[in-house]
Rosetta silent file (secondary structure, phi, psi, omega in degrees, C-alpha in Angstrom):
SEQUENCE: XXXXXXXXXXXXXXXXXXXXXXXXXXXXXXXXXXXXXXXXXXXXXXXXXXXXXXXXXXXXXXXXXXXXXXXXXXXXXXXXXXXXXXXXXXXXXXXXXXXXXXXXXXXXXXXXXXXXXXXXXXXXXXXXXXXXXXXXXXXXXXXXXXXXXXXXXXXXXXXXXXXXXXXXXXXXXXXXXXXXXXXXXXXXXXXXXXXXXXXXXXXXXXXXXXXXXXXXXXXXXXXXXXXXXXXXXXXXXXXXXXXXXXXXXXXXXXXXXXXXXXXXXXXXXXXXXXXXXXXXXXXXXXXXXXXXXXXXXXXXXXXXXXXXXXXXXXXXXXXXXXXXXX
SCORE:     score description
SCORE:     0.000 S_00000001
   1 L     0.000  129.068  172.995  366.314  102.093  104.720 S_00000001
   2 L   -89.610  154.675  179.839  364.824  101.538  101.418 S_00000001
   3 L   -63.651  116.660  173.695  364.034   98.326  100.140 S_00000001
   4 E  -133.967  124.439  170.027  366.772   97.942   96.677 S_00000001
   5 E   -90.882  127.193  174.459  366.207   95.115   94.227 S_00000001
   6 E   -81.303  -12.271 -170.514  370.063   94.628   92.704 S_00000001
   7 E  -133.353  106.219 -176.769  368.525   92.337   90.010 S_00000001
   8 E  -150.416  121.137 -135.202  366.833   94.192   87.390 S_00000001
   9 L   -92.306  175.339  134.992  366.538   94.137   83.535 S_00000001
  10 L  -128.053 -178.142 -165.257  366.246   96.505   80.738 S_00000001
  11 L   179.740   83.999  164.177  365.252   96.507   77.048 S_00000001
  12 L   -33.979  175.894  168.078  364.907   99.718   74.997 S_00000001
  13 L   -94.800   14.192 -170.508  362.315  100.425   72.775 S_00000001
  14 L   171.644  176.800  171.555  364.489  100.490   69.800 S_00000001
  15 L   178.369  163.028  178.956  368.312  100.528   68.802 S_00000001
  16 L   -73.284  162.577  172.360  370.240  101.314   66.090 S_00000001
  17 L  -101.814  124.585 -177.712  371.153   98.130   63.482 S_00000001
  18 L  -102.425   -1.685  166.662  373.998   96.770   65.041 S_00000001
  19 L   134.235  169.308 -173.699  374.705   94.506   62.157 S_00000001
  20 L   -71.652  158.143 -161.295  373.664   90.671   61.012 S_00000001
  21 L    64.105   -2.427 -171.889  373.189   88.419   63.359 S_00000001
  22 L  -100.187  165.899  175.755  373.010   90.622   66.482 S_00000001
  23 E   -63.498  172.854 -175.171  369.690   91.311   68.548 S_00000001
  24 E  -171.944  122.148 -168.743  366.950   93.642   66.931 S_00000001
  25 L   -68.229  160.158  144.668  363.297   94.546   68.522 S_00000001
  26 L  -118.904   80.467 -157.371  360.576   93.494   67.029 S_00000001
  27 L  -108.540  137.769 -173.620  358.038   95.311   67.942 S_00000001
  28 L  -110.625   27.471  162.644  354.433   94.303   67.862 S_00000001
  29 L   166.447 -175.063 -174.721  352.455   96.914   69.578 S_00000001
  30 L   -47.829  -45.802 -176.873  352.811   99.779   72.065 S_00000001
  31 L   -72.392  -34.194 -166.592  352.751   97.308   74.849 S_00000001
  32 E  -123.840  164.451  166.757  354.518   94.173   73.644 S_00000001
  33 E  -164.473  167.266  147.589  358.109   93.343   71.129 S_00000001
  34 E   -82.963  102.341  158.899  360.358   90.146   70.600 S_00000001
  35 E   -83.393  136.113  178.709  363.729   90.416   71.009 S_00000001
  36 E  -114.252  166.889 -161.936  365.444   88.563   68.230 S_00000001
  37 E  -145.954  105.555 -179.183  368.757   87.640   67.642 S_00000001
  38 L    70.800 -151.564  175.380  368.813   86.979   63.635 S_00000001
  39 L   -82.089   27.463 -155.190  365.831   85.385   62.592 S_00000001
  40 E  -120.257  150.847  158.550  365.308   83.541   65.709 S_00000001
  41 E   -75.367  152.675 -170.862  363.128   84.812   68.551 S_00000001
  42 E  -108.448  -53.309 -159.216  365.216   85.458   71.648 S_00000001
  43 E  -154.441  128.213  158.737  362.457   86.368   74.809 S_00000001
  44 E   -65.452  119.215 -177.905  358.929   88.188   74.371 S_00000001
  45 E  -108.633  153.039  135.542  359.063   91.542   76.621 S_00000001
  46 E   -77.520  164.910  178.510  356.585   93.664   77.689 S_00000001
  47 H   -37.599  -52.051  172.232  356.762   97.465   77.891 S_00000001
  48 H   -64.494   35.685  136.883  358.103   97.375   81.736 S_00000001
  49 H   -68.666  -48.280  179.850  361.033   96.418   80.016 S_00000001
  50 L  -114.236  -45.776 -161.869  361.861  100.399   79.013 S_00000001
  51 L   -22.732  125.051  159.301  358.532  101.734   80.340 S_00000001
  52 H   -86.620  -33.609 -168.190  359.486  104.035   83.957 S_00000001
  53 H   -62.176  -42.561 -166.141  355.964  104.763   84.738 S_00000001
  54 H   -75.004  -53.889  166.883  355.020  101.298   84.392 S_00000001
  55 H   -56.694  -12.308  175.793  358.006  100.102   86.231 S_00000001
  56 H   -83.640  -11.820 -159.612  357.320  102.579   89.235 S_00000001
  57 H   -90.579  -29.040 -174.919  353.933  101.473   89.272 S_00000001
  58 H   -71.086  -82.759 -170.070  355.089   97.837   89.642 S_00000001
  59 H   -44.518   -6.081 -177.783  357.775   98.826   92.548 S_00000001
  60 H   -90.421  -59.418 -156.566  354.875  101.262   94.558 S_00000001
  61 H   -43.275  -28.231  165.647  352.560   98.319   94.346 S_00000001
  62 L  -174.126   67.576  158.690  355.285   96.042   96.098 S_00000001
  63 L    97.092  -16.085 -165.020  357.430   97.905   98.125 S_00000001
  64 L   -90.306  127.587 -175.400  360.587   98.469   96.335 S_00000001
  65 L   -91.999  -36.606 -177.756  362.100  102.149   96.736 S_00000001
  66 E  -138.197  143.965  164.917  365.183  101.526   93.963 S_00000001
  67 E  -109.252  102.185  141.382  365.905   99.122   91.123 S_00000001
  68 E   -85.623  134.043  179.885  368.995   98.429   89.785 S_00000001
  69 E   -59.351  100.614 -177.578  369.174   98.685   86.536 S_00000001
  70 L  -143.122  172.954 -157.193  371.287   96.422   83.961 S_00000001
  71 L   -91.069  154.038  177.804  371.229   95.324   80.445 S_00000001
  72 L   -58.711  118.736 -174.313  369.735   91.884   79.707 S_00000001
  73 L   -53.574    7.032  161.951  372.793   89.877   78.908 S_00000001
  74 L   -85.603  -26.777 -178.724  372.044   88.885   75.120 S_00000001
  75 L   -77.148   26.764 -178.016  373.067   92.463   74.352 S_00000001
  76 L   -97.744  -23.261  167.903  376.794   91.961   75.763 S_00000001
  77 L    62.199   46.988 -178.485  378.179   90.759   72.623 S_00000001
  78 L   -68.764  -42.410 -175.244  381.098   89.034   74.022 S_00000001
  79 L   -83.950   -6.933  162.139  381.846   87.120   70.443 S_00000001
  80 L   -44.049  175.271  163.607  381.886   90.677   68.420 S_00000001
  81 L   -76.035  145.738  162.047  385.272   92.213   67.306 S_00000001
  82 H   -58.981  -34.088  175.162  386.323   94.504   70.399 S_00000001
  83 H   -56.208  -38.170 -159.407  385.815   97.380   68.340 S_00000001
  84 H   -96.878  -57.793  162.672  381.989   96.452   67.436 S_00000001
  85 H   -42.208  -48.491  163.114  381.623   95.434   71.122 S_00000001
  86 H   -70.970    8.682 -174.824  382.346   98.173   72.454 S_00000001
  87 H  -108.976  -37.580  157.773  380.106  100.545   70.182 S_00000001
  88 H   -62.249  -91.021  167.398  377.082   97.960   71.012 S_00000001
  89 H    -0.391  -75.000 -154.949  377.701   98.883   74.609 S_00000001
  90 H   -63.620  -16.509 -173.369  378.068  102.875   74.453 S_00000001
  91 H   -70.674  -22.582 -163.955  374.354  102.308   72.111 S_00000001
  92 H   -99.595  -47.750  159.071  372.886  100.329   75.230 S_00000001
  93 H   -30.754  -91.254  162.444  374.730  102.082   77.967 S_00000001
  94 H    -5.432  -66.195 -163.983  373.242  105.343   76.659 S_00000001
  95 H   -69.379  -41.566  178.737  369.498  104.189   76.186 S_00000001
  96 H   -62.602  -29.693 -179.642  369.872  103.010   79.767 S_00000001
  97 H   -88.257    4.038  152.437  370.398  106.201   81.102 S_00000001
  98 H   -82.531  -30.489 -177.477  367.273  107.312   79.307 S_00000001
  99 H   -65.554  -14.032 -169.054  365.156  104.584   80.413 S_00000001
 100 L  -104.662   14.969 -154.324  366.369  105.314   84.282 S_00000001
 101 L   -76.614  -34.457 -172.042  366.265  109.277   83.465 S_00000001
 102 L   -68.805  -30.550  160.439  362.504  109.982   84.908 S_00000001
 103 L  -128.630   75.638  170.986  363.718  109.130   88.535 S_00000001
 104 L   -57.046   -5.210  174.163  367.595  108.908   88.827 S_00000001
 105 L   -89.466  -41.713 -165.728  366.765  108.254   92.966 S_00000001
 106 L   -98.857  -29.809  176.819  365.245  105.168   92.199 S_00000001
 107 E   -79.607  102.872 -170.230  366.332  104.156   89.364 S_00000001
 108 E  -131.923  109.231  179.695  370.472  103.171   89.281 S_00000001
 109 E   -89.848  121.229  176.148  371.964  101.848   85.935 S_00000001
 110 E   -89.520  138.657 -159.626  374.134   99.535   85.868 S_00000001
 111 E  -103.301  156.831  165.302  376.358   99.438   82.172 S_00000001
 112 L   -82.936  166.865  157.392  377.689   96.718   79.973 S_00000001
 113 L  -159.855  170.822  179.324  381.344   96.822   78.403 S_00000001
 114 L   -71.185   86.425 -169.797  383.415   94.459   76.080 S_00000001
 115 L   -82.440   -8.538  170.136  384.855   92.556   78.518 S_00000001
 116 L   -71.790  -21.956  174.951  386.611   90.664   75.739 S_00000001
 117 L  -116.447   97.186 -168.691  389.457   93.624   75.738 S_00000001
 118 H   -61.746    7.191  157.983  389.954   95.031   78.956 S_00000001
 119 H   -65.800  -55.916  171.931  391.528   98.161   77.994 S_00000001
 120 H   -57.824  -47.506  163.938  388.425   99.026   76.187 S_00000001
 121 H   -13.777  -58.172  143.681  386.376   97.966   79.116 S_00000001
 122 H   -41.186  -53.399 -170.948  388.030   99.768   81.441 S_00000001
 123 H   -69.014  -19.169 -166.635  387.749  103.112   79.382 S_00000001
 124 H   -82.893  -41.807  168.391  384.029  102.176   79.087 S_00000001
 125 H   -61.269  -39.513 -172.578  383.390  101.776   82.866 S_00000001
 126 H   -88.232  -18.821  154.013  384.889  104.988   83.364 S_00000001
 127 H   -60.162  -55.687 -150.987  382.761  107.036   80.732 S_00000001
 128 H   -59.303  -15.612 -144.124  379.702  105.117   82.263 S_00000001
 129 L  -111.425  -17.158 -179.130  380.359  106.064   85.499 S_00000001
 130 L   -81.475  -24.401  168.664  381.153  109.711   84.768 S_00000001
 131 L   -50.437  -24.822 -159.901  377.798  109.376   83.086 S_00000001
 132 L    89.780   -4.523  176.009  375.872  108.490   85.973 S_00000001
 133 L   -68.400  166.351 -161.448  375.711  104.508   85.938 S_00000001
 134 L  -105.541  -36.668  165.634  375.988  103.384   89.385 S_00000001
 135 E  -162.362 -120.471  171.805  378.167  100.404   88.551 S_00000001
 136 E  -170.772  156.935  159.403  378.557   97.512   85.733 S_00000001
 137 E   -97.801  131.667 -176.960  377.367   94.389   84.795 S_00000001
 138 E  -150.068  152.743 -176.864  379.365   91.614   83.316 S_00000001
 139 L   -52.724  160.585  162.532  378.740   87.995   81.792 S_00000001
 140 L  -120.953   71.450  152.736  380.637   85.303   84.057 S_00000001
 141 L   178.567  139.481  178.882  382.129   84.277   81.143 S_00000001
 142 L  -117.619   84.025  171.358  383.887   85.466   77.761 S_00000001
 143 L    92.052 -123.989  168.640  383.921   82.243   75.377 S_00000001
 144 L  -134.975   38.174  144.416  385.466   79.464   77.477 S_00000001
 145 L   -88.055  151.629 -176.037  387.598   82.178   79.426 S_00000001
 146 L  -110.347  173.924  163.659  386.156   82.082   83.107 S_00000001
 147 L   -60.038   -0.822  176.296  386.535   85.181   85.691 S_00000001
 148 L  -122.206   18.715  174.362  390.116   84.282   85.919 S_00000001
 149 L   -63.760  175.733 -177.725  391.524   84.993   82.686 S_00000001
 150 H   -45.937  -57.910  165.977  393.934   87.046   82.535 S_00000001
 151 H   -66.627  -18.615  163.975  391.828   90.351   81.030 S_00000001
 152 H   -82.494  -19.649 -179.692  389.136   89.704   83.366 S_00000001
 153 H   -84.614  -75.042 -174.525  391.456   89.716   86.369 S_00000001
 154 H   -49.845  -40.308  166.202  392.283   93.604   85.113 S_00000001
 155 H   -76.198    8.703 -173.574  389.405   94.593   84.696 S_00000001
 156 H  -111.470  -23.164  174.467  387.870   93.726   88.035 S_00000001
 157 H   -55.861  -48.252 -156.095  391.502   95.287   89.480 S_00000001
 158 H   -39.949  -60.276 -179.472  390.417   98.281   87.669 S_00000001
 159 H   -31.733  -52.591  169.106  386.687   98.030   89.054 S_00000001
 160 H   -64.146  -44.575  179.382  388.067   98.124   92.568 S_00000001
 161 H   -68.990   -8.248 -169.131  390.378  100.770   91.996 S_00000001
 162 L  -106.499   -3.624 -177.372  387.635  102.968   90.584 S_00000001
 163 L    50.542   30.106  156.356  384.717  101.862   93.082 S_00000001
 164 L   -83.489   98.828 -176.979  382.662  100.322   90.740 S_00000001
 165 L   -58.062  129.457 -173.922  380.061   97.562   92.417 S_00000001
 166 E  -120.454  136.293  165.473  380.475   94.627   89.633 S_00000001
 167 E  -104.972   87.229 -176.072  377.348   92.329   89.147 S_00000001
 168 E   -69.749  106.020  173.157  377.587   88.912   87.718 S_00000001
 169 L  -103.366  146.710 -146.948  375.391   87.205   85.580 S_00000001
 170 L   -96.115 -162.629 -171.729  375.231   83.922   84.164 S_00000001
 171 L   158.470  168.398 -177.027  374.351   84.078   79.992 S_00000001
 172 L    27.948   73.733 -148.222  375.447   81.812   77.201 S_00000001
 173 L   -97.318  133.263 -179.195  374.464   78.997   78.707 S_00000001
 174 L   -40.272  157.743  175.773  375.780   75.535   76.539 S_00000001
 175 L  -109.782  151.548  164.050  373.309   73.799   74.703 S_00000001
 176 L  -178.121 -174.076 -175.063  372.392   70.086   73.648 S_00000001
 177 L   -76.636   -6.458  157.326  369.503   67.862   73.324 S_00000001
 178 L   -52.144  -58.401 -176.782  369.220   67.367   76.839 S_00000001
 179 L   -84.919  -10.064 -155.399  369.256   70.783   77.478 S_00000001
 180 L  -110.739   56.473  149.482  367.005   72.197   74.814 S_00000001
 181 L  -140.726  144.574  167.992  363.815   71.023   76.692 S_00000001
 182 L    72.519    0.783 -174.585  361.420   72.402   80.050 S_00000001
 183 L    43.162   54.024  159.557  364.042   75.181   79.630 S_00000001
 184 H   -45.658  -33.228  175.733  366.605   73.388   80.968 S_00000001
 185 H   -49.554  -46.503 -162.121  369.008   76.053   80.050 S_00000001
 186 H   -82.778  -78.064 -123.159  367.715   78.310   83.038 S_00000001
 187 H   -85.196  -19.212  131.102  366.832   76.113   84.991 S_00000001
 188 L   -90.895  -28.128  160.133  370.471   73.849   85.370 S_00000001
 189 H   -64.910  -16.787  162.937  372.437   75.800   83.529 S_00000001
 190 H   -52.806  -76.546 -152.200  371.998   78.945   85.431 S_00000001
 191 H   -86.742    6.321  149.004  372.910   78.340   88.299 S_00000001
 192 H   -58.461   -9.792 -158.118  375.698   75.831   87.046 S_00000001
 193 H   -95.452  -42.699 -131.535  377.237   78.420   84.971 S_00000001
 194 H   -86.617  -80.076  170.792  377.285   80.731   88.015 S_00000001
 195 H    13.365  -73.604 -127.051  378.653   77.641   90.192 S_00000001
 196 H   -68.644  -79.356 -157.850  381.286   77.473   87.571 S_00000001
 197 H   -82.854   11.372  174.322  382.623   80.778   87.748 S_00000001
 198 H   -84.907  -24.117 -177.411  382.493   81.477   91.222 S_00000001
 199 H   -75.560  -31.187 -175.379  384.614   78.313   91.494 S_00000001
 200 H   -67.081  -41.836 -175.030  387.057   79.526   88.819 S_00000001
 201 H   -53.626   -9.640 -154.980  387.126   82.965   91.084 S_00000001
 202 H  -108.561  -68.894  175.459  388.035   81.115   93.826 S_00000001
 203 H   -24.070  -48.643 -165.493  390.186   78.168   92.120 S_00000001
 204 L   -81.907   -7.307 -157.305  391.878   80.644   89.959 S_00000001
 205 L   106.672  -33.719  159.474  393.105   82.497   92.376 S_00000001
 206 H   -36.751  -48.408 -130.304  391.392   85.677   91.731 S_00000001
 207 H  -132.632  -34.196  133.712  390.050   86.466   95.082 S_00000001
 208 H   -59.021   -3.431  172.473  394.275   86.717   96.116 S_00000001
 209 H  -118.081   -4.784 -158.669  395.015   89.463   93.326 S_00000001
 210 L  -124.283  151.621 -165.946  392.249   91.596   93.100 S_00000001
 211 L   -89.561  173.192 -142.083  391.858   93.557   96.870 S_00000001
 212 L   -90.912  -28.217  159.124  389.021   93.134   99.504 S_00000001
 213 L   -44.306  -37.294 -178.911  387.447   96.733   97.962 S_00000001
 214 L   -54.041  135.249  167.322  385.990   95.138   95.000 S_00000001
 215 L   -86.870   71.819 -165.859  382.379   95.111   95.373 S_00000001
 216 E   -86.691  122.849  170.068  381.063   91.760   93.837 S_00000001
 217 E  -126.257  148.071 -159.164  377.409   90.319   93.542 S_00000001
 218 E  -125.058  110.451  133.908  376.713   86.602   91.818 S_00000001
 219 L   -47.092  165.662  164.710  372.977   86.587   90.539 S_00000001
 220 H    69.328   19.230  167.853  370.761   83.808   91.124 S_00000001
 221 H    90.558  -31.014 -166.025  371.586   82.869   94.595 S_00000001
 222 H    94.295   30.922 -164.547  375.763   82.159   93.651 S_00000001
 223 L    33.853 -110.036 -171.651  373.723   79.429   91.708 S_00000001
 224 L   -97.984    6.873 -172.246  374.260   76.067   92.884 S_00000001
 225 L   -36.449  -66.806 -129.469  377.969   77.187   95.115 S_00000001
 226 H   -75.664  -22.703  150.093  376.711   77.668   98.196 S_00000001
 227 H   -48.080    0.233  146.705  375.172   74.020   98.603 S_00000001
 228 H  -107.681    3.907  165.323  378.203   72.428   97.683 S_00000001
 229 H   -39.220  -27.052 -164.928  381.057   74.498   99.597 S_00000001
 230 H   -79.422  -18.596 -170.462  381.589   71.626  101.993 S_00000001
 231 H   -91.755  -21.410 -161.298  382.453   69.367   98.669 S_00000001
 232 H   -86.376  -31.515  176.321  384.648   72.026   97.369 S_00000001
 233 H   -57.710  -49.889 -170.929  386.227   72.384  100.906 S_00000001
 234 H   -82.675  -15.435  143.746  386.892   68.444  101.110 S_00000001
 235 H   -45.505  -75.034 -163.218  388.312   68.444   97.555 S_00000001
 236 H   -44.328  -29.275 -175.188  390.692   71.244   98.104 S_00000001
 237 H   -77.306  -42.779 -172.529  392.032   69.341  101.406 S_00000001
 238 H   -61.157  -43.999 -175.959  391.766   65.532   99.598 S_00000001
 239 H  -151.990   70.738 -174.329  393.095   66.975   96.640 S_00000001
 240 L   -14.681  -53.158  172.452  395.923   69.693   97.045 S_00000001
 241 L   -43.396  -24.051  170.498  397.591   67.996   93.818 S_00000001
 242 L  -132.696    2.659 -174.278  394.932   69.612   91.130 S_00000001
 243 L  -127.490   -9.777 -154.350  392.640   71.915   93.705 S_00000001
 244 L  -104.034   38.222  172.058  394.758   73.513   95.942 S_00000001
 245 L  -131.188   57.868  152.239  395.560   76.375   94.001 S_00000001
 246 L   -98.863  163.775 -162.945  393.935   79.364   96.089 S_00000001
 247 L   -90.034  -45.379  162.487  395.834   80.372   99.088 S_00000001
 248 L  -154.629 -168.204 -154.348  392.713   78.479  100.764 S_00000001
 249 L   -75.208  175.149 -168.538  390.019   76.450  100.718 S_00000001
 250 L   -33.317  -79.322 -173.442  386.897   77.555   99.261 S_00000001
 251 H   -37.809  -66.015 -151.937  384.934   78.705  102.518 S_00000001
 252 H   -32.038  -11.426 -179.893  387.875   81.063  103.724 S_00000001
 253 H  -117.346   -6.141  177.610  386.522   83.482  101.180 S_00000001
 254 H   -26.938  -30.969 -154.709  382.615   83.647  101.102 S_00000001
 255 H   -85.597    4.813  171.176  383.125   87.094  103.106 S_00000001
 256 H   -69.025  -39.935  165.991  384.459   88.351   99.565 S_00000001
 257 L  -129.187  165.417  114.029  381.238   88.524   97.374 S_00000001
 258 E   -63.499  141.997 -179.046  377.768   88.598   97.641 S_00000001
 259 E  -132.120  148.948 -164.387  374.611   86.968   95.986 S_00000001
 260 L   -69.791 -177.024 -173.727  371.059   87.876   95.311 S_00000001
 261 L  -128.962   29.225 -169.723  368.137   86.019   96.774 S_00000001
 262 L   -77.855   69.563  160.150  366.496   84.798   93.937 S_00000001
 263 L   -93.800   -0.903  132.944  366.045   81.332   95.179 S_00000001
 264 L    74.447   19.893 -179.641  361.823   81.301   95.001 S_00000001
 265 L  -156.589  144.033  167.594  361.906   79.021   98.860 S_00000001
 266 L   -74.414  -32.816  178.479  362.485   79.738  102.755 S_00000001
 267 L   -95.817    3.784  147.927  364.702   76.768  103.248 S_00000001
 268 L   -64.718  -30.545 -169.679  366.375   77.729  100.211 S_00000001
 269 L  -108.159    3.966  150.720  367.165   81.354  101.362 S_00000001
 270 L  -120.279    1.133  159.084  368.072   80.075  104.436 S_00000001
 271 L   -66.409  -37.124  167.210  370.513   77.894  103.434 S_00000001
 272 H   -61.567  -16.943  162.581  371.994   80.778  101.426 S_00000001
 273 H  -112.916   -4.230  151.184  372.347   82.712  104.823 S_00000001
 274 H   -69.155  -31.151 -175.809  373.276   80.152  106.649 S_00000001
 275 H   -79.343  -55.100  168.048  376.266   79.949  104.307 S_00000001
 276 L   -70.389  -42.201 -153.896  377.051   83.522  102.990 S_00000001
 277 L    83.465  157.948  -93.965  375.672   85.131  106.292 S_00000001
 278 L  -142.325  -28.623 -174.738  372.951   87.397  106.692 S_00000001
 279 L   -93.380    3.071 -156.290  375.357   90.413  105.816 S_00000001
 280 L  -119.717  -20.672  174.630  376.279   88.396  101.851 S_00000001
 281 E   -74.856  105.240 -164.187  372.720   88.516  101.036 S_00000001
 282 L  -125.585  162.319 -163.316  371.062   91.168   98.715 S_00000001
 283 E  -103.779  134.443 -170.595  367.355   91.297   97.733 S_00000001
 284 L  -121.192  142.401  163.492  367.262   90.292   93.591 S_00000001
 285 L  -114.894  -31.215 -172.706  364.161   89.587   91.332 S_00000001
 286 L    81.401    2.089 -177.859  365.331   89.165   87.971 S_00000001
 287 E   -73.895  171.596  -13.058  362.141   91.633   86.775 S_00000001
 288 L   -89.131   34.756  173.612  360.454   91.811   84.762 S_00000001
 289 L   -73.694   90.521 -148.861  361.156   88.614   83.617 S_00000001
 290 L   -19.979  -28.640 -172.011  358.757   85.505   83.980 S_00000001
 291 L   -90.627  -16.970  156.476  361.123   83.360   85.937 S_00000001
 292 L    -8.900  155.934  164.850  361.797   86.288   88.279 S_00000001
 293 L  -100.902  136.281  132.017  360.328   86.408   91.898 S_00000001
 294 L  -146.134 -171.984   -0.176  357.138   87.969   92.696 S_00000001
 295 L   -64.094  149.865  172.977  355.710   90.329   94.266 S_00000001
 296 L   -66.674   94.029  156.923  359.110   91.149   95.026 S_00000001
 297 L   140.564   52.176  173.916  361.040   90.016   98.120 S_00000001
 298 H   -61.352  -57.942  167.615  358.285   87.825   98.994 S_00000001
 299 H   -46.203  -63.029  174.662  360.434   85.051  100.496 S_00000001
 300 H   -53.926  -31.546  179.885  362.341   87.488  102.583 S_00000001
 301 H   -76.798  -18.817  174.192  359.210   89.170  103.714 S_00000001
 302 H  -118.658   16.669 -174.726  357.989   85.991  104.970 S_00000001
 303 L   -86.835  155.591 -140.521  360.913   83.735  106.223 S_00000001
 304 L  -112.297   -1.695 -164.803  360.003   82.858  109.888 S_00000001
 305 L  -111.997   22.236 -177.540  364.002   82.358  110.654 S_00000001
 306 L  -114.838  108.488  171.963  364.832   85.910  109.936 S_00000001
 307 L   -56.716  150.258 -143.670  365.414   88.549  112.930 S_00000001
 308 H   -91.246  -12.371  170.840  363.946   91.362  112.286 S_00000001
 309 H   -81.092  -28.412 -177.522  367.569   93.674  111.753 S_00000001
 310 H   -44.967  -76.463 -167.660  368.067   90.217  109.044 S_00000001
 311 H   -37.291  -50.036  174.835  365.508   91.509  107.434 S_00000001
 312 H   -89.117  -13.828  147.044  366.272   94.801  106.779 S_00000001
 313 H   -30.277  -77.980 -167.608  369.908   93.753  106.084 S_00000001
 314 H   -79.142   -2.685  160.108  368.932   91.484  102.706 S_00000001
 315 H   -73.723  -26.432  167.144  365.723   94.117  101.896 S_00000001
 316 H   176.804   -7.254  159.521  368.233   96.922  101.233 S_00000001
 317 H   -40.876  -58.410  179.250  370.791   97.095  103.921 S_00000001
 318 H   -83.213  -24.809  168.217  373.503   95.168  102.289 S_00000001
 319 H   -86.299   -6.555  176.412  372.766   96.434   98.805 S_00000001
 320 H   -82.105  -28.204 -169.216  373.045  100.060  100.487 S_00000001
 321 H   -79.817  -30.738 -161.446  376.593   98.573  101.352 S_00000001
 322 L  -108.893   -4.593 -172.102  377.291   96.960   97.885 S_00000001
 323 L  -114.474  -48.935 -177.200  376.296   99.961   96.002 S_00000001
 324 L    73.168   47.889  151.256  378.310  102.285   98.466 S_00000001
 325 L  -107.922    3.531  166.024  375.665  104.971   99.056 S_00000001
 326 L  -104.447    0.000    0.000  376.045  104.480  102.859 S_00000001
């Protein structure tokens, strides 16, 4: 089985001007760009952002047989007009299937779509997919809608009826003075965002309308969930009057999604398998980003509590499962 990282970025080398205020490269040499957003710098990339050679070179050197691909989540453009959202999409959706074009076996793109209108969304998934992306990436959040609005609820129906593996990432994370130091943003607001909306998935109800085909994966570990189910569990029982409105309590549904393994510790990743189970667990990196793990699936390759089918379960077993090429 080959070893497939599920959490993996891209970043053309260019795009069309999508209009003020939206991202725009900056590019300062062959090797290096800025993405900006306005006048602001967003994240410095290097080339194995679009590069394939460079990314294949990275993935011989340690170990990884496939990447999936998806777009870095300032390009989702959730606050556009639907119209303008979805036309940023088909520009990035596109470039991604050039950047994965020199080896379509290892290389599997996952697409963006306007998830603020889920008609367009839908139709967008369903180009991409006729297209060759492999599945889709989406924000876990549009605005202060969660995963259980209404339009988000369709489109994840849709995903399942259409066998499209959905990958959730956190993005637009709030800000304040608190937050705007040490890159606080990532580093509690990640996985609180994710937290968030796994609880609204749960909370909302979601996880009783949409059927047990949907493929689902929560970057970042499911953020901070799975170390607090047992509080979410002892809420829902203490307090049925505001929590109780899932069919059940938290836990009864872990066997419903999956989450990556970027959690950078062995008693971190095995608390995340002790919780999800050993079959909920897919190997993630976050490259080529700085905060990312490497070399990749380092933790997994070396946790001492992991049986040796465990292993090849979260190295690419369960993403062979979550992908549906097995």
């Amino acid at each position: 089985m080959a070893v497939i990282d599920v959490h993996t970025h891209y970043v053309p080398r260019g795009w069309p001007e999508l209009g003020p205020g939206l991202p725009w490269l900056r590019l300062e040499s062959e090797r290096d760009a800025t993405i900006m957003v306005g006048s602001k710098e967003f994240r410095r990339i290097r080339h194995d952002s679009w590069d394939a050679e460079a990314r294949l070179s990275d993935m011989d050197s340690e170990g990884v047989g496939v990447q999936v691909v998806s777009p870095t989540p300032v390009f989702f453009s959730y606050g556009a007009s639907p119209g303008e959202a979805a036309k940023i999409a088909r520009i990035f959706n596109d470039l991604a299937l050039e950047i994965c074009a020199p080896d379509p076996a290892r290389f599997l793109p996952f697409c963006q779509v306007p998830l603020q209108d889920p008609d367009l969304a839908c139709a967008e998934v369903d180009r991409c997919l006729a297209a060759g992306h492999r599945g889709v990436e989406i924000g876990n959040h549009v605005g202060d809608s969660d995963l259980d609005s209404a339009g988000t609820v369709t489109f994840l129906q849709h995903c399942a009826s259409v066998g499209a593996p959905v990958f959730v990432h956190p993005w637009d994370m709030p800000g304040s003075p608190r937050l705007n130091r040490w890159m606080a943003q990532w580093l509690t607001g990640m996985p609180a965002e994710t937290h968030l909306s796994i609880l609204a998935l749960v909370l909302g109800g979601v996880l009783d309308k949409v059927p047990p085909s949907l493929r689902l994966c929560f970057a970042h570990g499911g953020g901070s969930f799975p170390f607090w189910v047992g509080r979410m569990d002892n809420a829902w029982h203490g307090r049925p009057d505001v929590i109780a409105t899932s069919e059940h309590p938290p836990s009864h549904y872990l066997d419903r999604f999956s989450v990556d393994s970027v959690v950078f510790s062995e008693p971190a990743l095995r608390l995340l398998v002790d919780t999800m189970g050993p079959e909920r667990v897919l190997l993630g990196s976050d490259y080529p980003y700085p905060l990312g793990e490497r070399p990749v699936g380092k933790v997994i390759r070396e946790a001492s509590f992991l049986s040796d089918d465990d292993r090849a379960r979260l190295l690419g077993g369960n993403a062979a499962q979550f992908l549906g090429v097995v």
